[in-house]
C-alpha positions in Angstrom: -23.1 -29.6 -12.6 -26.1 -27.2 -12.1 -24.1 -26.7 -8.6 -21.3 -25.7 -10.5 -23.0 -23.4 -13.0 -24.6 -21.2 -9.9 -20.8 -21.0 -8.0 -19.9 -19.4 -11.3 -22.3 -17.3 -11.9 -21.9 -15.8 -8.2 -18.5 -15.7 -8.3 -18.9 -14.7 -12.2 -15.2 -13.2 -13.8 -16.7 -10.8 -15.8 -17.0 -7.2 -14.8 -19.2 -5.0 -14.6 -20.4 -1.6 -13.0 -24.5 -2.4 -11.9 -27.6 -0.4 -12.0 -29.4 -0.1 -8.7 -32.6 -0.3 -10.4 -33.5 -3.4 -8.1 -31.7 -1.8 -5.0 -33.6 -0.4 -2.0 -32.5 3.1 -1.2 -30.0 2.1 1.6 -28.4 -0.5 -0.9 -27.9 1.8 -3.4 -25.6 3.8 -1.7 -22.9 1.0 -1.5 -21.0 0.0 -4.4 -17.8 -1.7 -3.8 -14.9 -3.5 -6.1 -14.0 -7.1 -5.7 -10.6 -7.9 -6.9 -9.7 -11.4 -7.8 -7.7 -13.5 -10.2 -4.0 -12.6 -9.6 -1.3 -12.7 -6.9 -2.6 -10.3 -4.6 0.3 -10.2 -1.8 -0.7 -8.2 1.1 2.2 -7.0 2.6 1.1 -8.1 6.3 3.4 -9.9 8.7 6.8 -11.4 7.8 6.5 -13.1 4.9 4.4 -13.1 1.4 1.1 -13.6 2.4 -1.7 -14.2 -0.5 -5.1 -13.1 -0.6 -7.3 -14.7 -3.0 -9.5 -11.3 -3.6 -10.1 -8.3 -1.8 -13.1 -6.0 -1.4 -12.9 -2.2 -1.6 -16.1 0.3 -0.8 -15.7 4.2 -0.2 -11.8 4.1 -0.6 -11.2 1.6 2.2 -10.5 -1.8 2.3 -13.4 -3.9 3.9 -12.3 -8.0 3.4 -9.5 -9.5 2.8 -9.8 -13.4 1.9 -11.1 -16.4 0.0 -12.9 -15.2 -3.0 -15.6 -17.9 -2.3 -16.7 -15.5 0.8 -16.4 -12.5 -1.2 -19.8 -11.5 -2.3 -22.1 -13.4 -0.3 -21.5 -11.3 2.6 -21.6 -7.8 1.2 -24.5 -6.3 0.3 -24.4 -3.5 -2.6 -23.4 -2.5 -5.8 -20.2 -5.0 -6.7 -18.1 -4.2 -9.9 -15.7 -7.4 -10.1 -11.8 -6.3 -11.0 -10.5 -9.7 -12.9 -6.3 -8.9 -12.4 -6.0 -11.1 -15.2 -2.7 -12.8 -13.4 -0.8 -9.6 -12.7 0.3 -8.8 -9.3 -1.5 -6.5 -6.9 0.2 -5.6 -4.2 -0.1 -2.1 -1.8 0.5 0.9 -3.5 4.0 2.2 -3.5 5.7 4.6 -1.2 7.8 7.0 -1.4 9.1 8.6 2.0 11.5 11.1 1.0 10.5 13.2 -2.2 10.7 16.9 -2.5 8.5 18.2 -5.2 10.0 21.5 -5.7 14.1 19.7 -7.1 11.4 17.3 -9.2 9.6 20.7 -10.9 13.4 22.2 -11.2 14.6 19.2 -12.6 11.5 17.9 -14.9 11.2 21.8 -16.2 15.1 22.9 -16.8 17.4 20.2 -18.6 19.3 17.9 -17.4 23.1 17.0 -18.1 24.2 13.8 -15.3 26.5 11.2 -15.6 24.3 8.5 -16.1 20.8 8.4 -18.3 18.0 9.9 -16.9 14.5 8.5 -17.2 11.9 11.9 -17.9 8.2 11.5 -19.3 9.4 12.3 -22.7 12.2 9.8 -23.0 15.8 9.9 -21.4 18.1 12.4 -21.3 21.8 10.9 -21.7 24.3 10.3 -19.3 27.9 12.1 -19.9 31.2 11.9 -19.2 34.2 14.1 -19.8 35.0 17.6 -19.6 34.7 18.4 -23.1 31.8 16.5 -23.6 30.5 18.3 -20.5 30.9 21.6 -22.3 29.6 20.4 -25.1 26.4 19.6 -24.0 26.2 22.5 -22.0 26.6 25.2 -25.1 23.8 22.5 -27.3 21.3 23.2 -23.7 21.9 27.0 -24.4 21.5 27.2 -27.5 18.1 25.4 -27.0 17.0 26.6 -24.2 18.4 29.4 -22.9 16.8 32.8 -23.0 18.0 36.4 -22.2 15.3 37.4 -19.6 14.8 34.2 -17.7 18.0 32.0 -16.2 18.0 28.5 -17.2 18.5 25.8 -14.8 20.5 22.8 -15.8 20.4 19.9 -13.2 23.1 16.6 -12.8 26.6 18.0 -13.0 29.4 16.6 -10.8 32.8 17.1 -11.0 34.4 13.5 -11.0 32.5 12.8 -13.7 32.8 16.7 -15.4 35.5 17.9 -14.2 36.4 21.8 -13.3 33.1 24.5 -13.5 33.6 28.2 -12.2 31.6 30.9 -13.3 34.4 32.2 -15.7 33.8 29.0 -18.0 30.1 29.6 -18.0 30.4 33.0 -19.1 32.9 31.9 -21.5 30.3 29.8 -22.8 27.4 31.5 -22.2 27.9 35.3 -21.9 24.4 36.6 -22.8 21.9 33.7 -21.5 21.5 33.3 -17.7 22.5 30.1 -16.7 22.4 28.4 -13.1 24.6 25.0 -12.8 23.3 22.6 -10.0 25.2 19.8 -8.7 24.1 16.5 -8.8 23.0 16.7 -5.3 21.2 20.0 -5.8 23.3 20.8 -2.7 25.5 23.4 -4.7 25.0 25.7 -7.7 27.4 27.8 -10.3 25.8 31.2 -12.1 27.3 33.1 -14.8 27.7 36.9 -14.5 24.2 37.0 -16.6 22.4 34.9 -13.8 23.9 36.9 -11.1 22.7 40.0 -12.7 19.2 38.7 -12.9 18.8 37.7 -9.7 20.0 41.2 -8.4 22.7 39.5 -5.7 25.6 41.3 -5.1 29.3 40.0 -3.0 28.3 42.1 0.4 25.2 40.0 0.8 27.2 36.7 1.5 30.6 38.4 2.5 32.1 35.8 6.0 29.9 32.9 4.4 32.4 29.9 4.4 29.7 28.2 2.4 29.7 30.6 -1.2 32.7 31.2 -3.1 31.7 34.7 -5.2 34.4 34.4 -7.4 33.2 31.1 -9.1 29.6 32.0 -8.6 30.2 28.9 -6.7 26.9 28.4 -3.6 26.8 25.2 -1.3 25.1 23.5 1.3 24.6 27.0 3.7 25.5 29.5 0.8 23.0 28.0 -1.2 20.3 27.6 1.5 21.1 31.1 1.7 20.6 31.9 -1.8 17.7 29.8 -2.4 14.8 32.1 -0.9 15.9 35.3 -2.9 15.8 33.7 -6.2 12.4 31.9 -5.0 10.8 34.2 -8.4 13.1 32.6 -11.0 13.2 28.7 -9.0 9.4 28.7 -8.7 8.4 30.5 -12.3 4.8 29.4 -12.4 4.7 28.3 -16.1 8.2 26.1 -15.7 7.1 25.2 -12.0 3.6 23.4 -13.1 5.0 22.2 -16.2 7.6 20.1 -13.9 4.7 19.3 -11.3 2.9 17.6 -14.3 6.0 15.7 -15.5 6.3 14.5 -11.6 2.9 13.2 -11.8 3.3 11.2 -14.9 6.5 9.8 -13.5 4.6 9.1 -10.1 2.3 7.4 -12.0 4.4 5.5 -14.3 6.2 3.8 -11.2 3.1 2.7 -8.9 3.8 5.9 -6.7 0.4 6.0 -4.5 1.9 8.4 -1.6 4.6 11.0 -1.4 5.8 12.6 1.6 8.0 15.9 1.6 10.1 15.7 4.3 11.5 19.5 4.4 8.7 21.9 3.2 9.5 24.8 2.6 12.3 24.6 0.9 12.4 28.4 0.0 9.2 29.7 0.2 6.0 28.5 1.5 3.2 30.2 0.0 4.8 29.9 -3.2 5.6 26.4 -3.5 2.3 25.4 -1.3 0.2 27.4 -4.0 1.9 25.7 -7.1 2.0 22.5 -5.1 -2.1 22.7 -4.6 -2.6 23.8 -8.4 -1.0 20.4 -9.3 -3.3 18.2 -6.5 -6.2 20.2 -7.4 -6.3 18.0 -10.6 -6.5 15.0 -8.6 -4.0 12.8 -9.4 -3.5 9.3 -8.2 -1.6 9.7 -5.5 -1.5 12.0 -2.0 1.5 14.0 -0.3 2.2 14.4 3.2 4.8 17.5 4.2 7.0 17.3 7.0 7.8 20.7 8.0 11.3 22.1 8.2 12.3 23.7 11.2 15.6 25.8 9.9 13.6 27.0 6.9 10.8 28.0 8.9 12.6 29.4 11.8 14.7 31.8 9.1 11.5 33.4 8.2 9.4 33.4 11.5 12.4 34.7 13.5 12.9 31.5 16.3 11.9 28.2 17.0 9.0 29.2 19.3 7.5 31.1 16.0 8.1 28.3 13.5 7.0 25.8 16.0 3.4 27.8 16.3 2.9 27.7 13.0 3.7 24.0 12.2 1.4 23.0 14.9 -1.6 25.7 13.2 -0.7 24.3 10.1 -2.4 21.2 9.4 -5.9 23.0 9.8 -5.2 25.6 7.5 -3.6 23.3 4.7 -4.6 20.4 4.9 -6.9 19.6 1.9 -8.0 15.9 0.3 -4.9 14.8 -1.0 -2.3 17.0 1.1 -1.5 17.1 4.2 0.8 18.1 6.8 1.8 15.5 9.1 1.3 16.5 12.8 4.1 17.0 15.5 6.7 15.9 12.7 9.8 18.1 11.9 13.2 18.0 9.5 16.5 19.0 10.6 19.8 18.7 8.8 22.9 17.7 10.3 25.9 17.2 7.5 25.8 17.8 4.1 25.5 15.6 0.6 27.2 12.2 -0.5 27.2 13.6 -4.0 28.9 16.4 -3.2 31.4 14.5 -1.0 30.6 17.1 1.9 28.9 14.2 3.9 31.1 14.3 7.7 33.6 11.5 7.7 35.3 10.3 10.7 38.4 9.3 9.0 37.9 12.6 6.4 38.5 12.7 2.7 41.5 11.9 -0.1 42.0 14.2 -3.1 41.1 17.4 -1.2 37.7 17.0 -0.3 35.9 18.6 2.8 32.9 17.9 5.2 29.9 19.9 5.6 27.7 20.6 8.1 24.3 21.7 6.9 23.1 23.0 10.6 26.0 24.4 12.6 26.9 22.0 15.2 24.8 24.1 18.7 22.0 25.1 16.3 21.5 21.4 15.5 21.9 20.2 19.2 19.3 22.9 20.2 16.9 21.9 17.5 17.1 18.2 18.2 16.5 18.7 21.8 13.6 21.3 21.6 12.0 19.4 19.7 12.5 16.3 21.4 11.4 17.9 24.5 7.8 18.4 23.1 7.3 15.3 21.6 7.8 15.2 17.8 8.6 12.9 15.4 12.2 14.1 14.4 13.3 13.0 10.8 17.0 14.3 10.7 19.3 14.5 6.6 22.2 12.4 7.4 25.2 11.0 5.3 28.3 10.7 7.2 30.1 8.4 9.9 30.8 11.6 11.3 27.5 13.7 11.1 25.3 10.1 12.0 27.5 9.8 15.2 26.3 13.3 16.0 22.8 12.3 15.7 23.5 9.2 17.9 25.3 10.9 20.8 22.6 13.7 20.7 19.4 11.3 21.0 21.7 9.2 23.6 22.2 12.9 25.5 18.2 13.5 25.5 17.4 9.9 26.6 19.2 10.1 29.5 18.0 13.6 30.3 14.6 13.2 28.8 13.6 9.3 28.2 11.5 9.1 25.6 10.1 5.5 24.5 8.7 5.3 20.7 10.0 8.1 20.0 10.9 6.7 16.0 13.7 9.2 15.1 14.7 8.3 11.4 17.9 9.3 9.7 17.7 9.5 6.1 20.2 8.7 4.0 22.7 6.3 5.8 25.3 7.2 2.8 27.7 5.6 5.4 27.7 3.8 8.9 29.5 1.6 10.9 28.5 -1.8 12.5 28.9 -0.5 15.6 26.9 2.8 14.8 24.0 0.3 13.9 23.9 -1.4 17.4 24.1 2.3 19.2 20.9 3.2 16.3 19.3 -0.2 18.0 19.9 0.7 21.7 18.6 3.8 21.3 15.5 3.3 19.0 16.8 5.1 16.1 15.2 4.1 12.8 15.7 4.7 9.3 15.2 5.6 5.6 17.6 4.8 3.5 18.8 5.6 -0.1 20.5 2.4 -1.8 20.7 4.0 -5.1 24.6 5.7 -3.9 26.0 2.1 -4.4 24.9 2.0 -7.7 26.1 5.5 -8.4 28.9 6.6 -6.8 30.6 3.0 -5.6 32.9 2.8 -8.7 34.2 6.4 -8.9 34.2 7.0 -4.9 36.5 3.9 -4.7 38.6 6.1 -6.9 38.6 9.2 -5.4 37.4 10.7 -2.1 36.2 7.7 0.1 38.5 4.3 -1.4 37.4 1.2 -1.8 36.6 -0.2 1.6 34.2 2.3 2.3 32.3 3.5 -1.0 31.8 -0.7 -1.5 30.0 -0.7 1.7 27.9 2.3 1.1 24.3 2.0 2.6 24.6 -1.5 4.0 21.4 -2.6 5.0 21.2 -5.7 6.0 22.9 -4.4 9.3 19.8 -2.8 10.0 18.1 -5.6 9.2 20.2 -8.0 11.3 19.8 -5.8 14.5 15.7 -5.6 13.9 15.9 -1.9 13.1 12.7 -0.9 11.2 14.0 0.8 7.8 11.9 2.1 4.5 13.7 2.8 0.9 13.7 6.1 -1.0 14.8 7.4 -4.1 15.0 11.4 -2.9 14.3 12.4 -6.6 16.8 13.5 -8.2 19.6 12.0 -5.9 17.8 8.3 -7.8 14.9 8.0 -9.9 11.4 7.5 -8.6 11.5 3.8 -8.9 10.5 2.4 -6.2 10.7 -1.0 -7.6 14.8 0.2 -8.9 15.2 1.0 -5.1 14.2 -2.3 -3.8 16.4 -4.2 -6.9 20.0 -2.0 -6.0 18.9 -3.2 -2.1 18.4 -6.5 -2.9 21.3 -7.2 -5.8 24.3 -4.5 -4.5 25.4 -4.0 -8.0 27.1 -0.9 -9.2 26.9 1.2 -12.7 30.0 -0.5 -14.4 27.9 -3.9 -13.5 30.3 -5.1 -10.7 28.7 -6.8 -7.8 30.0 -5.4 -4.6 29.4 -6.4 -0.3 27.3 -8.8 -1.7 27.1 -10.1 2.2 24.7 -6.7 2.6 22.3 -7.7 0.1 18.5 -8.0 1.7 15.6 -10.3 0.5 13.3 -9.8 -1.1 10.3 -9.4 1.2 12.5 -6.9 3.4 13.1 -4.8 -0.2 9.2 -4.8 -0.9 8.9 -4.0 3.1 10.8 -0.4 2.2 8.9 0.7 -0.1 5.4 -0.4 1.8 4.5 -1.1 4.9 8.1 0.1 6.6 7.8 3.4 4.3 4.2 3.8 6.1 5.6 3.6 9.2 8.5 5.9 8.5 5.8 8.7 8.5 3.8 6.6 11.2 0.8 5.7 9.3 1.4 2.1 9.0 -2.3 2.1 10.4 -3.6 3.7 6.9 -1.4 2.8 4.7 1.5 0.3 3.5 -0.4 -3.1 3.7 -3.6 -4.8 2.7 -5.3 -4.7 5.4 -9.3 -4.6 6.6 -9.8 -0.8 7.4 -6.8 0.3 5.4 -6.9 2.8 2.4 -7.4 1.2 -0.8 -4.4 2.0 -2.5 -2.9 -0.3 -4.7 0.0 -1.0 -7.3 -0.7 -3.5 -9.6 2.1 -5.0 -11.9 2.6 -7.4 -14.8 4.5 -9.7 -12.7 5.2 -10.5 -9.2 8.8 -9.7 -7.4 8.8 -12.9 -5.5 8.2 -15.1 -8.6 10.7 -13.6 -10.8 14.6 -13.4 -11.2 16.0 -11.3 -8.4 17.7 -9.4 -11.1 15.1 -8.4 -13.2 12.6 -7.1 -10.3 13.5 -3.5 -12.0 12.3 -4.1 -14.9 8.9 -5.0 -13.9 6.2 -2.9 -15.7 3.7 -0.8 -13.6 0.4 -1.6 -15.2 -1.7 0.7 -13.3 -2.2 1.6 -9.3 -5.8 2.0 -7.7 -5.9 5.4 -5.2 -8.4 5.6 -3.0 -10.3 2.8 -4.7 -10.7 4.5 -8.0 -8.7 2.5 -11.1 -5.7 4.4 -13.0 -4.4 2.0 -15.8 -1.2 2.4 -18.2 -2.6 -0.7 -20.1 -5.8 -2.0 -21.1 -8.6 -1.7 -18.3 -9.7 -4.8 -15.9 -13.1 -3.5 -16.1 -16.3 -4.0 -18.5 -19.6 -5.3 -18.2 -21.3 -8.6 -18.9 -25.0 -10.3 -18.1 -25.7 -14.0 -18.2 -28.4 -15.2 -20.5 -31.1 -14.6 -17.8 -29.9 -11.0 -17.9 -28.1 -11.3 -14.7 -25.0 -9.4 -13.5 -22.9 -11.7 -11.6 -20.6 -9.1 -10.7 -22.8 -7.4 -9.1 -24.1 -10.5 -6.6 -27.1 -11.3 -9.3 -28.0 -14.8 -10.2 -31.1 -16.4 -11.6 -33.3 -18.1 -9.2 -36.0 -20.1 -11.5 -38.6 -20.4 -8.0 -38.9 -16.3 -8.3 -38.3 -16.2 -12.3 -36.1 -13.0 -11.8 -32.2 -11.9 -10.8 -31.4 -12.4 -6.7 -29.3 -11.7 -5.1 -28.5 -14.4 -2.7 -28.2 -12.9 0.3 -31.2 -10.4 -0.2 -33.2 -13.9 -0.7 -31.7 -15.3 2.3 -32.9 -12.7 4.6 -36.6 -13.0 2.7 -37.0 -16.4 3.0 -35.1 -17.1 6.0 -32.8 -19.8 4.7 -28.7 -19.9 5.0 -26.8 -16.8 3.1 -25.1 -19.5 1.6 -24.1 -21.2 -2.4 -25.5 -24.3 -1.4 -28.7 -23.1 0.9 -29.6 -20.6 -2.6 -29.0 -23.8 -4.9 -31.2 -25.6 -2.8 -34.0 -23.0 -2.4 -34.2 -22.1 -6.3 -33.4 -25.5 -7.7 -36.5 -27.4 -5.4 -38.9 -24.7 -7.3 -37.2 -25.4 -11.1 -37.7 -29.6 -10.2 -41.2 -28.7 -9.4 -41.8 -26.5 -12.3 -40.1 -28.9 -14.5 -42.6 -31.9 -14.0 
């Protein structure tokens, strides 16, 4: 019994931050969390593997294990985390995120076809061109204002029908008002908006890409656009405001680590500025920036110019919680599956037209210059069309060039073949994929633009999975919401908006879903050696929820509340905290490795006593030691 009371006592479940007031100076300086008492899933290998608790000291990850060995073997400071049953698993990934459409989005409104989740409740989906307008004139009489344009996000026009600039300024003749698509690949402007932003019809007169008559600006035309109304997109006020919101939202869905793959989008200074005044408040999560290569080479002139200052980069901005990742780019081959401007081999019904983001040579010489000097090339694909491209390019540089490792990674995959996934295998190609189309566009693609046997087979990833081709999830905010945990539950169910199951012979397990949005999502921006997995050495980021994925009904994984995450080993709860304090009734704080030993009348810690008194650093060998002194005092 008194064997019993002692384990407890070590391996106490209250917790409890401890003064060093019986510390030597050395000790002092450690203090480290033990986590115990729920499903703590680790990530590691390929299956669920358990850990019964896990130590954290300094932000890293130092033991992984029985809880039993936990203490004893760590000297320091110890505040025990009790999970209290939830589910701690490693904090949530998200590889494809660009924080400058999250600021646009989160600060302007929003007018989609489906409900949209903000940090102030949801904005509602609608359908129908009346109803469109509708809700358009309600936003600008709200919002809108004479000397500023106001940017309304989520409009597409299977959903909306016909927009042109004459029916915004038939609607909206005073306020400035800037349209964007759903896949913030396109934008419409009133006559108001164009005035404001000081454009005129000679600037993008022989741009295939902007029709001037329906203030109409896509995939090039907009890229084109973008940088000159840079002022009005990045408005410092509206600009933090939405960096704030994408924090909360990060927050609220287990988000640990961002990366940006594309930055700049328009402007570097300005959006790396904003970017910092939002970090600067550490929040619970980090960003990593891949750098893009056509933005970058617009303003530095060529590719020998933007590639100097990628690689001088990291040293200049690199700070705590941003970085730039090193000899990574972005390149863009065809354009967005919203906008049905993604490159299909066997083309579109009802009128609709592929993009190319990149003119065909520009992309080619990109891909191989790069390739040539050994990056990491992350490349915005959609298409059959514009992913064979990609394909028949890296097969090109192989055979010129080998290259082995090299971990290319389309994102996207809004459509592929079978036979497009064994070339992606051959060659090494990896991925990060978007399942979130299926569940939007699947039912109204079927329709109209792609038909049914291809928009019910959009992103099928279980072909990846088959062929052993490493893949991560991501939401690209706004193209799906930052949910990492909606990502993996469209992966694993295949179920569209209407609630209709479709290719269910594509779904993944579960384990593989979790994969994406972990230790797979690590690799995609090859720190798989950081983060992604509970792991000795690793970063102590964390997600912890209210139940585990593996345990529940596949269909309600979604649904799963985020109770909190832990970032660099410090503690950011939604709910009630794990942590408190508690001493025994000698005064003792078990949390902290203290238990009474009657033979020195005072708190030990057992393996301080050990190394005194030269016995075992072990429950038993302490029992022993202090109990012989109490049955000695005793008679």
């Amino acid at each position: 019994m008194q064997k019993e009371t002692i384990k407890k006592r070590l391996m106490v479940g209250v917790l409890v931050l401890l003064s060093s007031s019986n510390l030597t100076a050395t000790q002092s300086d450690m203090k480290q969390r033990l986590y115990y008492g729920g499903d703590i899933i680790t990530m590691e290998g390929d299956k669920p593997e358990y850990a019964e608790a896990v130590i954290e000291r300094d932000g890293k990850i130092i033991y992984v294990g029985k809880r039993a060995s936990a203490i004893n073997n760590f000297a320091g400071e110890t505040e025990e985390v009790d999970l209290k049953g939830k589910t701690m698993m490693p904090g949530f990934i998200e590889p494809h995120l660009h924080p400058l459409i999250a600021a646009i989005l989160l600060s302007g409104d929003i007018i989609a076809p489906h409900d949209w989740s903000v940090p102030d409740g949801i904005k509602k989906g609608v359908e129908g061109h009346d109803a469109y307008i509708e809700r358009l004139k309600q936003s600008i009489a709200k919002y809108g204002k004479k000397d500023d344009v106001l940017f309304i996000w989520g409009y597409h026009q299977l959903w909306h029908g016909a927009l042109s600039r004459q029916i915004l300024n038939e609607i909206s003749p005073n306020i400035p008002v800037a349209v964007l698509h759903r896949s913030f690949h396109e934008v419409f402007l009133n006559d108001k908006a164009i005035e404001l932003f000081q454009i005129k019809e000679e600037d993008y007169r022989g741009n295939p890409q902007v029709e001037w008559s329906k203030g109409h600006f896509f995939e090039g035309g907009w890229q084109a656009l973008a940088p000159k109304i840079a002022p009005f997109m990045l408005n410092p006020t509206k600009y933090k405001k939405g960096l704030a919101d994408m924090t909360k939202l990060m927050e609220k869905n287990g988000i640990t680590t961002i990366a940006e793959p594309g930055f700049p989008n328009v402007d570097f200074d300005m959006e790396y500025n904003l970017l910092k005044s939002e970090m600067d408040k550490k929040p619970a999560y980090e960003i990593y920036n891949i750098l893009n290569a056509g933005s970058l080479t617009a303003v530095k002139g060529n590719l020998d110019e933007a590639t100097k200052f990628m690689e001088e980069a990291p040293a200049k901005y690199d700070t705590d919680n941003i970085k730039i990742l090193p000899k990574q780019v972005k390149l863009f081959a065809d354009g967005a599956i919203y906008s049905l401007a993604m490159q299909m081999k066997e083309g579109y019904s009802d009128g609709f037209k592929g993009q190319w983001m990149t003119p065909i040579e520009t992309f080619k010489k990109q891909m191989n210059y790069y390739w040539d000097r050994g990056y990491k090339i992350h490349i915005h694909a959609n298409g059959d069309l514009g992913i064979q491209l990609c394909i028949d390019t890296v097969r090109a540089m192989q055979k010129r060039n080998p290259r082995e490792n090299h971990r290319l990674t389309l994102h996207h995959l809004g459509y592929f073949t079978a036979d497009q996934a064994d070339e992606m295998k051959e060659l090494g190609i990896e991925a990060s994929a978007n399942p979130y189309y299926l569940w939007a566009l699947s039912e109204k693609y079927s329709k109209y633009g792609l038909g049914p046997k291809r928009a019910k087979n959009l992103v099928h990833m279980r072909s990846l999975k088959q062929r052993g081709i490493p893949f991560s999830l991501h939401s690209d905010f706004g193209m799906a919401p930052a949910e990492p945990l909606t990502l993996a539950w469209t992966a694993i169910n295949r179920m569209t908006d209407k609630e209709t199951l479709v290719s269910q012979d594509q779904r993944i397990d579960t384990f593989t879903a979790m994969q994406g949005i972990t230790i797979n999502a690590a690799r995609t921006l090859n720190l798989e050696d950081t983060i992604g997995s509970i792991k000795v050495g690793k970063r102590a980021n964390f997600t912890l929820l209210d139940e585990n994925p593996f345990k529940v009904d596949k269909m309600h994984i979604k649904d799963i509340e985020v109770a909190g995450v832990v970032f660099g080993g410090n503690i950011k709860m939604r709910k009630p905290k794990l942590t408190g304090a508690h001493r025994d009734a000698h005064g003792c704080i078990g949390s902290a490795g203290f238990q009474w030993c009657a033979k020195t009348s005072k708190c030990e810690r057992a393996w301080e006593l050990a190394k005194r008194e030269k016995f075992d650093n072990t429950p038993e060998a302490f029992e022993s030691f202090c109990k012989k002194q109490k049955q000695k005092t005793e008679r």
